[in-house]
Every structure is written in structure tokens, then in C-alpha cells.
C-alpha positions as CSV (number, residue, x, y, z in Angstrom):
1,X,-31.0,6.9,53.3
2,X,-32.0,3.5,55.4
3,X,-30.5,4.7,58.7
4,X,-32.5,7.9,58.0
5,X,-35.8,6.3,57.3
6,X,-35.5,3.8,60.0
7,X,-35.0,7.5,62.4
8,X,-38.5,8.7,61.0
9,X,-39.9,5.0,62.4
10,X,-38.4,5.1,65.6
11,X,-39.3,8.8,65.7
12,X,-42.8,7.6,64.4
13,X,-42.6,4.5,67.2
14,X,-41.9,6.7,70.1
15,X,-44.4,9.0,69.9
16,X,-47.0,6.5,70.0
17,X,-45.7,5.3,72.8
18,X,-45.8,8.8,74.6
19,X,-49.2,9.2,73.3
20,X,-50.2,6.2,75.4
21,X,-49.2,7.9,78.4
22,X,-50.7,11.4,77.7
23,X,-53.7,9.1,77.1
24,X,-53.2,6.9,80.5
25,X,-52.8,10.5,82.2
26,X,-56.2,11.7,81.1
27,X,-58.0,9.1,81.8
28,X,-56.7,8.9,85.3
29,X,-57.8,12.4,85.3
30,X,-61.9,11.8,84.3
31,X,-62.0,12.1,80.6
32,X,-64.2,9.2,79.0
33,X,-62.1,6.7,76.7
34,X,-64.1,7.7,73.7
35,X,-63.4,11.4,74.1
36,X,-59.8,11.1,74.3
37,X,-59.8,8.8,71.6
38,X,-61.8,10.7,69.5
39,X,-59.6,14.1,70.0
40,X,-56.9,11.8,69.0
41,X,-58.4,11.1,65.5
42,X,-59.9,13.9,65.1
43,X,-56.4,16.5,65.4
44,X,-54.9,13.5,62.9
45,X,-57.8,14.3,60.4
46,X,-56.8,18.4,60.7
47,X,-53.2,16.9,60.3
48,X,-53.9,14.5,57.1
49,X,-56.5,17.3,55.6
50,X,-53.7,19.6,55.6
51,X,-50.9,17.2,54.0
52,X,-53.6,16.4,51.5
53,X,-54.0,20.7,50.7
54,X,-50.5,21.0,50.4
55,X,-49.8,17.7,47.9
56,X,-53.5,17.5,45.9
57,X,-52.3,15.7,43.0
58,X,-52.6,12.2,42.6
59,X,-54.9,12.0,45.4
60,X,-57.8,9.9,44.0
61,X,-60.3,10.7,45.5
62,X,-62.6,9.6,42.7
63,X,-61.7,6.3,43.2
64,X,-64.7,4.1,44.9
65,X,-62.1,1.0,45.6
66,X,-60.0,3.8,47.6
67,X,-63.1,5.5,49.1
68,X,-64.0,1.8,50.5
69,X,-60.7,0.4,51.9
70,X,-60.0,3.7,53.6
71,X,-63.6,3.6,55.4
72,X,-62.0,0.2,56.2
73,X,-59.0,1.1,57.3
74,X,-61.0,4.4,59.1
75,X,-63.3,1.5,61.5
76,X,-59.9,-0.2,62.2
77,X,-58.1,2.8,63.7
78,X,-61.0,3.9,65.1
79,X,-61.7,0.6,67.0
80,X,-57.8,0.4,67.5
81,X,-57.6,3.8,69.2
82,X,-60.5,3.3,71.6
83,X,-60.1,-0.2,72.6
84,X,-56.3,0.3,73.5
85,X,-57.2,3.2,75.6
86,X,-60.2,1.4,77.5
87,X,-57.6,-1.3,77.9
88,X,-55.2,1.6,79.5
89,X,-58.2,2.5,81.6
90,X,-58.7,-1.2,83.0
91,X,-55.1,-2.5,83.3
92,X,-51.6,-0.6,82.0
93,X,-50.1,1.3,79.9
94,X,-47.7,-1.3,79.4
95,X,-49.8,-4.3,79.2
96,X,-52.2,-2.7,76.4
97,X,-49.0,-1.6,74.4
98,X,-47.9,-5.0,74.3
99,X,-51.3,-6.2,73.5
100,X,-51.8,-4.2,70.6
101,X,-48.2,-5.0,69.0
102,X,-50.0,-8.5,69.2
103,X,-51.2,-7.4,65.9
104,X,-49.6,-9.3,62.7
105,X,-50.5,-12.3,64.8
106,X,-54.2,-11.3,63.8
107,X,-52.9,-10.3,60.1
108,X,-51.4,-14.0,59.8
109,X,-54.7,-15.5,61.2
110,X,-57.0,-13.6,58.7
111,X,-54.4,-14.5,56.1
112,X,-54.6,-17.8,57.0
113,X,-58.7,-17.8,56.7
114,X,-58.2,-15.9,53.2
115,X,-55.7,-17.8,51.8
116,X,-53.1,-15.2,51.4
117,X,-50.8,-16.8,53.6
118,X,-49.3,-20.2,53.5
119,X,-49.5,-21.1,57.0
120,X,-46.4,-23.0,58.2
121,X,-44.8,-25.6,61.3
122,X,-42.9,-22.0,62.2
123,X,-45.9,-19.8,62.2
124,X,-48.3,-21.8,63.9
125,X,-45.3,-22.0,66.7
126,X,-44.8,-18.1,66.6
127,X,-48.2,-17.5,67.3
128,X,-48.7,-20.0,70.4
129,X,-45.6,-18.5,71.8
130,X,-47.5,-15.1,71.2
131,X,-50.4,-16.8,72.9
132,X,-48.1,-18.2,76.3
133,X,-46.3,-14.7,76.3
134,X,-49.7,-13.2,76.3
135,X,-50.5,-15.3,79.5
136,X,-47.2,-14.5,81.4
137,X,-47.8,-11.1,80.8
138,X,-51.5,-10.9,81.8
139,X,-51.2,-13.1,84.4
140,X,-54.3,-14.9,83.2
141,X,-54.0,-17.9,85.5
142,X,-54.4,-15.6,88.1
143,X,-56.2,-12.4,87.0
144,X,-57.8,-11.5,90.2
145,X,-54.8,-11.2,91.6
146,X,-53.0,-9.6,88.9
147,X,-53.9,-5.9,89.3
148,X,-55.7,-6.3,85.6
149,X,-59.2,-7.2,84.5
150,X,-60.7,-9.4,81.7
151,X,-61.9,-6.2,80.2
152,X,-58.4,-4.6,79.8
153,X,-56.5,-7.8,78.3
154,X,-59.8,-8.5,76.0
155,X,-59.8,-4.6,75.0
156,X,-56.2,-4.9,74.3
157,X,-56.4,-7.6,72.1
158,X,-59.5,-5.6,70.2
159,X,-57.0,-2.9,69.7
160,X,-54.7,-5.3,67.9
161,X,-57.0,-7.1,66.0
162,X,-58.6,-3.7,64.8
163,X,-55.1,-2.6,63.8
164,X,-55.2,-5.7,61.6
165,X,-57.8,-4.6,60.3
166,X,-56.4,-0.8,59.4
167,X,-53.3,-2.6,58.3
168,X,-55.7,-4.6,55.5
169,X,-57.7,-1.4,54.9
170,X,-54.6,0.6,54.2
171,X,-53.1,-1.8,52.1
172,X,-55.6,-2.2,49.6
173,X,-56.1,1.2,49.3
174,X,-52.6,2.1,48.9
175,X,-52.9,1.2,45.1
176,X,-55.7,4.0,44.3
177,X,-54.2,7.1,45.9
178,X,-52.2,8.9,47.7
179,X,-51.9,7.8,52.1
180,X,-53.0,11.8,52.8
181,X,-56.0,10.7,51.1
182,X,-56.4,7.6,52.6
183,X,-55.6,9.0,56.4
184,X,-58.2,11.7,55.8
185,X,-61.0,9.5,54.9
186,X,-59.9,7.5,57.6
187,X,-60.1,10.3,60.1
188,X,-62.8,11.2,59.1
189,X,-64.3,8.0,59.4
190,X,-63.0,7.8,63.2
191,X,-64.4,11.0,64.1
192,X,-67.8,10.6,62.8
193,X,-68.1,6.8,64.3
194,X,-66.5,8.3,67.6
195,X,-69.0,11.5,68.3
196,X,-71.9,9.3,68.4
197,X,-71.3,7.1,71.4
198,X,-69.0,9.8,73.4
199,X,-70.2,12.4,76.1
200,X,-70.8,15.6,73.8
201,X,-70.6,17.4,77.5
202,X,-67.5,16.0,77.8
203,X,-66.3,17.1,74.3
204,X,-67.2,20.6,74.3
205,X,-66.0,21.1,77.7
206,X,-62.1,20.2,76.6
207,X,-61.9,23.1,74.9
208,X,-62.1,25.0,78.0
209,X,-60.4,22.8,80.4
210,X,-56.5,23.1,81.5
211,X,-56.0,19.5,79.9
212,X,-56.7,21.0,76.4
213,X,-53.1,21.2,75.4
214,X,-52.8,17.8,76.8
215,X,-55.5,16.5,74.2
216,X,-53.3,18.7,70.9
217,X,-50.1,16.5,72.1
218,X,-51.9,14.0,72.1
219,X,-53.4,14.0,68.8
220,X,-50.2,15.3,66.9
221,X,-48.1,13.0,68.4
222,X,-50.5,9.7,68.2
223,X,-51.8,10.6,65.0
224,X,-50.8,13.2,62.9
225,X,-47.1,14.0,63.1
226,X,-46.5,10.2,63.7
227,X,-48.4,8.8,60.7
228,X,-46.8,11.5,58.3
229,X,-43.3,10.1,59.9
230,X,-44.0,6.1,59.4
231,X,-45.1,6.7,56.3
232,X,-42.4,8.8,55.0
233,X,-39.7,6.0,56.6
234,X,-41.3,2.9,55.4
235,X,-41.4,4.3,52.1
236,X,-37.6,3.6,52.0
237,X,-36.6,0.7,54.2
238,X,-37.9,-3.0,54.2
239,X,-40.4,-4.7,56.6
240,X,-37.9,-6.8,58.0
241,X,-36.3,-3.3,59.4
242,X,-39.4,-1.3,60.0
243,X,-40.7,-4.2,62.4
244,X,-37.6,-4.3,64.8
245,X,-37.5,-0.4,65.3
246,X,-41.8,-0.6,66.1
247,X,-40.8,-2.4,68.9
248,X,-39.8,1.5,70.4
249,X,-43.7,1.7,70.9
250,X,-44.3,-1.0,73.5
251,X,-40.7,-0.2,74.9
252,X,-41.0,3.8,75.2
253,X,-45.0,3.4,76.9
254,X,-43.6,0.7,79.2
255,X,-40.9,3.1,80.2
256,X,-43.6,6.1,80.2
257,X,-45.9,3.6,82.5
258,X,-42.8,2.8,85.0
259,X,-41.2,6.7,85.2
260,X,-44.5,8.8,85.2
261,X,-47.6,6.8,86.1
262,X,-46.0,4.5,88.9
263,X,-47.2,1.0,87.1
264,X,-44.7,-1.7,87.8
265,X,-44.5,-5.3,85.9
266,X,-43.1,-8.2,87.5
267,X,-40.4,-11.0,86.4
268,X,-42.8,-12.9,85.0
269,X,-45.0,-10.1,83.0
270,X,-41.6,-9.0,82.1
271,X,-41.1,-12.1,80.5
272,X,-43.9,-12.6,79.0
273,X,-43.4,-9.1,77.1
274,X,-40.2,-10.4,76.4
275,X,-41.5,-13.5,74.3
276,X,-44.5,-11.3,72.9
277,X,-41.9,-8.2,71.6
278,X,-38.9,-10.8,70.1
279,X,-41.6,-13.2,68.4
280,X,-43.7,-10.9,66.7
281,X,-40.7,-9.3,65.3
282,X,-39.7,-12.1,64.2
283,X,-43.0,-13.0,62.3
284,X,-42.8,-9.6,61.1
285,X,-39.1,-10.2,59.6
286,X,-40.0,-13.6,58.3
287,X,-43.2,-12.2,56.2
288,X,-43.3,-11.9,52.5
């Protein structure tokens, strides 16, 4: 049952990581950041609306504590979605992949504020060699020359820290109902805070555009198929577990970057993923 669940999260993993690159190939191709990102959450909400018709009960939707933590959790995926693709946009596939797995750093720091955390000698250390890998790998001591921009590492970062914050949403409303609930309010919540600021020319005109199937892919695989996956597999394994095998995500869109895009990373960026990948796992591991 554990080697099965931890299939369903590397299964879950990897298509994120493809979903990075279908997203890095439309942007290359024209299409605005907040139009790819909200086809993304919007084909997850037709996804989660449908898991939620098939399994109704316990659903609790008449909760207001699960109503509110799932909006929550809704502006952190929404955030999440379009600041790692802006990051795509301004730097790599790669580089924002790596980025955004950044994220328990930012759930430690805000447990830290909150005093859900005890922080510790180790986990102070963790997160500066989180900080120095993030340096190798941007090359922030000599970003003009790196290939990236200020905007992409900053937007990358934002797409971690806003996973933080769906991490917290979903957590706390985990307790009230059921997670097809919670990832259709959540949806929702990313589709209606996403229509607003994107090009409605740009979104109508998908539909009749060759890159339309492009955009379903992208939304089954980076947010409906996927989330249905990680949730069914970390049901039935242990954090400790779940964390190693989400390192597929960064891996497979670094490989996706390399084999399809023609991004390349040098020693030292390679490095610096390297200390970003092993110690965030191994905050993940260590966490209670």
C-alpha cells in the first residue's frame, strides 16, 4: 500500500513538472501569464466540481471555517500558479521549479512568527543553506550576467511563499470537509481572482486557437488529475516519504527545460539546486 501511494505522488510530482513546460512553451508562444495560469485553475475547478458530484457526502459545504480556509488556500494557488509561471516567463523552467519547492522554508518561517514551530540550531541552518543554494542557483552575485532577471527569482520565490500559504489554507480546512470541497472553492477562488486582471481577448480566443489542447493538458495535468493523485497517495504514506518523491517536480521540469526548451544550467546553478532539493527534503523529513 506505501509503494503504491508513494506511485500516485511521484505520478502526482511529475506531472507538475510537465505542466511547467507545457506552460514555458506557451508562453514562449504569446499567451499572457495570467491566461495560462488561469486555464490551469480553471480545468482543475471542472476537475474538483466533478470529484465533488460523484462523492457529495461529507462535503461540508455549510461549514464557514471550511468556506474561509479554502478561499485561503484558493489566493495561495492562485498567486502560486501565476507567479511561477511569470517566473518561467523571466528566467527558466528550471530555476522557478526550484524556487517554488523553496516552499516549507516559508511554512517554517510563518510557523516560526506563529509559534507553531519551535525553531531550532538545525532549522535556522537548513534555511540559510536554502538561502546560499538559492544564490548559486540564481547567480545573484552576478544577475546581469546570469541569463535571469530580478523579476523571475523574486516571482519564483512568490510562488513558494504563496504555496505556503495554500499549504496553511488547506490544512485548516482539511478538518471541516472533504479536499473535493476544499479544491473547488479553491478553484473557484483562482478563476474569479484570475479573469479580472487577464486579457479577456486573450481568453476567448484560446478556444479557437491550435494551442487549445495545449491549455486541457495543461490544466489536467497541473491541476486536476494531479491534485486528485497527491491527495489520494498522501492519504496513506508519511511526510517524511511524500517529501523525497516531490522532489520528481523540480527534477522532471529541469529535465523538460534541458530536453525540449534548450535551457541549460551550469556547475554552479547545478549546485545550488543541489543544496536547495537535499535540504528542503530534509526539513520536510525532520518536521512534525
Amino acid at each position: 500500500m506505501a509503494g503504491a501511494s508513494s506511485m500516485l505522488i511521484a505520478l502526482a510530482a511529475f506531472f507538475w513538472g510537465i505542466s511547467g513546460g507545457i506552460a514555458g512553451i506557451l508562453l514562449d508562444g504569446g499567451w499572457d501569464a495570467s491566461v495560462v495560469s488561469f486555464y490551469r485553475g480553471f480545468v482543475g475547478l471542472l476537475c474538483a466540481l466533478a470529484w465533488l458530484l460523484l462523492r457529495r457526502s461529507h462535503s461540508g459545504l455549510a461549514s464557514r471555517q471550511l468556506w474561509f480556509w479554502s478561499v485561503v488556500a484558493g489566493l495561495g494557488v492562485a498567486g502560486n500558479f501565476t507567479f511561477y509561471f511569470i517566473s518561467i516567463d523571466h528566467g527558466s523552467v528550471a530555476v522557478a521549479a526550484t524556487l517554488m519547492y523553496c516552499a516549507p522554508v516559508f511554512v517554517y518561517l510563518i510557523s516560526f512568527a506563529l509559534k507553531l514551530e519551535r525553531p531550532t540550531a538545525a532549522k535556522w541552518l537548513a534555511i540559510v543553506l536554502v538561502m546560499v543554494g538559492v544564490v548559486l542557483l540564481t547567480k545573484l552575485y552576478a544577475i546581469s550576467a546570469s541569463g535571469l532577471s530580478l523579476m523571475g527569482v523574486a516571482t519564483g520565490l512568490l510562488a513558494g511563499l504563496s504555496y505556503a500559504a495554500f499549504i496553511f489554507g488547506f490544512k485548516y480546512a482539511a478538518p471541516h470537509g472533504s479536499p473535493q470541497a476544499i479544491l473547488t472553492i479553491a478553484f473557484a477562488v483562482l478563476a474569479i481572482m484570475l479573469v479580472v486582471p487577464s486579457d479577456t481577448g486573450q481568453i476567448v480566443s484560446v478556444l479557437g486557437s491550435s494551442d487549445w489542447p495545449l491549455f486541457v493538458t495543461l490544466g489536467l495535468l497541473g491541476a486536476g488529475v494531479s491534485f486528485v493523485l497527491y491527495i489520494a497517495g498522501i492519504k496513506r504514506t508519511t511526510p517524511a516519504l511524500a517529501s523525497m518523491v516531490a522532489m520528481v517536480e523540480p527534477i522532471t521540469a529541469t529535465l523538460f527545460g534541458v530536453a525540449v526548451l534548450n535551457e541549460s544550467l551550469g556547475v554552479i546553478q547545478m549546485a545550488g539546486m543541489g543544496i536547495i532539493l537535499i535540504t528542503v527534503t530534509a526539513l520536510s523529513i525532520s518536521s512534525r
